[in-house]
C-alpha positions in Angstrom: -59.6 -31.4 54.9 -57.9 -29.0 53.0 -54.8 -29.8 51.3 -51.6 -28.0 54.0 -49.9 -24.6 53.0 -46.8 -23.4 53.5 -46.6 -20.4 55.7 -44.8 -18.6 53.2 -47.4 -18.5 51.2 -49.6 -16.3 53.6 -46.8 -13.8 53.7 -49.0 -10.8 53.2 -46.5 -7.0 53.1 -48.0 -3.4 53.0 -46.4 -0.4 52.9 -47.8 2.9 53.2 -46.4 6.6 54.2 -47.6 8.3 57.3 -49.6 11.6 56.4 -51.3 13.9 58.5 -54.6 12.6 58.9 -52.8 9.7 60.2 -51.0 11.3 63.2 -51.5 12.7 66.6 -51.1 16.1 67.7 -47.8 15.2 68.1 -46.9 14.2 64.7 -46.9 10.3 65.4 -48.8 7.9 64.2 -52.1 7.1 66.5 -51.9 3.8 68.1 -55.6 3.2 66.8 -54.4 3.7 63.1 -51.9 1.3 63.8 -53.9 -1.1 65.4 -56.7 -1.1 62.1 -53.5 -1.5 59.6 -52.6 -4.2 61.4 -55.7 -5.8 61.4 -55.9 -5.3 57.8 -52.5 -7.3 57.1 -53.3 -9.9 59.6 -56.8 -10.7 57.6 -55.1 -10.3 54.3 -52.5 -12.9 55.5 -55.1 -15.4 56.7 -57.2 -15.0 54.0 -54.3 -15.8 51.4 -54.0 -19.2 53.9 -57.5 -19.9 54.2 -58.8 -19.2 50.8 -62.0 -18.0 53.3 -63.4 -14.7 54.5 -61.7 -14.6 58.2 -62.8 -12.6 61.1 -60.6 -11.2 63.8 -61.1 -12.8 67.3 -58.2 -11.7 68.7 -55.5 -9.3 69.2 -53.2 -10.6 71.6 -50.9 -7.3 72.6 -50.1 -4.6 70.8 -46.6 -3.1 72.0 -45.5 0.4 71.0 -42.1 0.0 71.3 -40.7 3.4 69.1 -43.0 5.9 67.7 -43.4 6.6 63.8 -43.5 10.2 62.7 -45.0 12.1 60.0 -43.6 11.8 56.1 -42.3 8.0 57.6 -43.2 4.6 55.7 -44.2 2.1 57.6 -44.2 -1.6 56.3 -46.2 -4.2 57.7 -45.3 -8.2 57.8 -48.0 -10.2 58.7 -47.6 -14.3 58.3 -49.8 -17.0 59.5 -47.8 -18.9 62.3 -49.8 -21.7 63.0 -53.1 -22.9 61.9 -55.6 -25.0 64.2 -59.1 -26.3 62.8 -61.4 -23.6 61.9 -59.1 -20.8 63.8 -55.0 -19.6 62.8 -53.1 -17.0 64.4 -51.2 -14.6 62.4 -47.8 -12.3 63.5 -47.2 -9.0 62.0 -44.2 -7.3 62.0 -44.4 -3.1 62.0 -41.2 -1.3 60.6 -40.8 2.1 60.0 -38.6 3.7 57.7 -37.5 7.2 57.1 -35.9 6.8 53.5 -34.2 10.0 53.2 -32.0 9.4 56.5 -31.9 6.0 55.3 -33.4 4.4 58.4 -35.3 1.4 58.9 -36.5 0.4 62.7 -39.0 -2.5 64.0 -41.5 -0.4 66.2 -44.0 -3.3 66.7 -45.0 -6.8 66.5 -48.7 -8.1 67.2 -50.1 -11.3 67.3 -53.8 -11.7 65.9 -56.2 -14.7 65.8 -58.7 -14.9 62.8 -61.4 -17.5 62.5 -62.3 -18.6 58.7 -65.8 -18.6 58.0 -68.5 -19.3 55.1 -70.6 -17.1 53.3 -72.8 -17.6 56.2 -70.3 -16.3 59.1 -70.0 -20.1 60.5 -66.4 -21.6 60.9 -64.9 -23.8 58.4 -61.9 -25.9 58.5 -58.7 -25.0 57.2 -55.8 -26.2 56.1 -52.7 -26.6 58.6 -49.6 -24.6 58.1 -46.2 -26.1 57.2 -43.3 -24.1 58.9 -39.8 -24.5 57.0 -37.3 -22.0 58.4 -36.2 -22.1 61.7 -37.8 -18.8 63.1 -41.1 -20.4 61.4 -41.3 -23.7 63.3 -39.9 -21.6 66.3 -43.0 -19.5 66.3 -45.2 -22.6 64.9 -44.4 -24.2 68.5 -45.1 -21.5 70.8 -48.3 -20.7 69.0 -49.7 -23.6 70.9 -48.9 -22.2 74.7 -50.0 -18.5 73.3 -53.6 -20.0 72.4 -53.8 -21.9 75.7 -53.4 -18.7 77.3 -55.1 -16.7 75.1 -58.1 -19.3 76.3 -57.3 -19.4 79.9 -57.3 -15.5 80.2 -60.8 -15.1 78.2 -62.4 -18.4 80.1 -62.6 -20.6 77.5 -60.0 -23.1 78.8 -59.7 -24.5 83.0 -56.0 -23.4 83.7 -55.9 -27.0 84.7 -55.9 -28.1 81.5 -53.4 -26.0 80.0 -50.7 -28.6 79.2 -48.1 -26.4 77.4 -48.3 -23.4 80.1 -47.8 -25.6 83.2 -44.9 -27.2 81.2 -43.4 -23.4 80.7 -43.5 -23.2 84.7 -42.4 -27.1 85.7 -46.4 -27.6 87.0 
């Protein structure tokens, strides 16, 4: 088994300014632009826990909560928040920043789940994440009822068996 990592040490931060080509006819970013840089931070994230080529397997939700217009920069946070055997899911953080009004907003946060793999695109074990700060092992425990539910919802898991969900709801 691979020796355990920090999650600090996936900590993976991109920042980038919004141009044209990266906009909507409304001069916002396009939610598909976002969704592929976030993508991009998640795997970088995972990788940099893994030590592994990782695939996406999921993308939990995607929220647009404020839009990010044209000349802004937008900084992406993504961190591993728990890893399980061959699998970890990753949170990323999306700020936007307009530096000459000297604003600086969260529009989105996504959760991802990336699978390491071998050279030969089969899963490999990984090493398990240490949280240390309290927002850390806050996340690192409800990572555990997110997967059950990510399983339950795409059939991989009897709702039955869900221990942490039914726990959420006093079942």
């Amino acid at each position: 088994m691979p020796k355990p990592k920090k999650v600090s040490e996936s900590l993976a931060i991109n920042s980038q300014m919004i141009m044209p080509n990266d906009t909507n006819t409304l001069g916002n970013l396009m939610g598909g632009n976002l969704m592929r840089m976030v993508d991009i931070a998640g795997a970088i994230s995972a990788q940099r826990h893994s030590n592994r080529i990782v695939v996406t397997a999921s993308i939990d939700n995607v929220s647009f909560e404020n839009k990010v217009p044209l000349g802004d920069v937008i900084t992406l946070e993504a961190k591993v928040t728990r890893a399980f055997n061959t699998s970890m899911e990753v949170m990323v953080k999306v700020y936007s920043e307009n530096i000459p009004a000297g604003t600086r907003i969260q529009t989105n946060t996504a959760f991802l789940t990336f699978v390491a793999v071998d050279q030969s695109g089969r899963p490999i074990e990984i090493a398990e994440a240490i949280p240390e700060t309290e927002e850390e092992k806050d996340l690192f425990a409800a990572a555990l009822r997110r997967r059950q539910l990510r399983l339950v919802l795409g059939g991989r898991m009897n709702p039955e068996e869900a221990n942490e969900l039914k726990a959420i709801f006093g079942l």
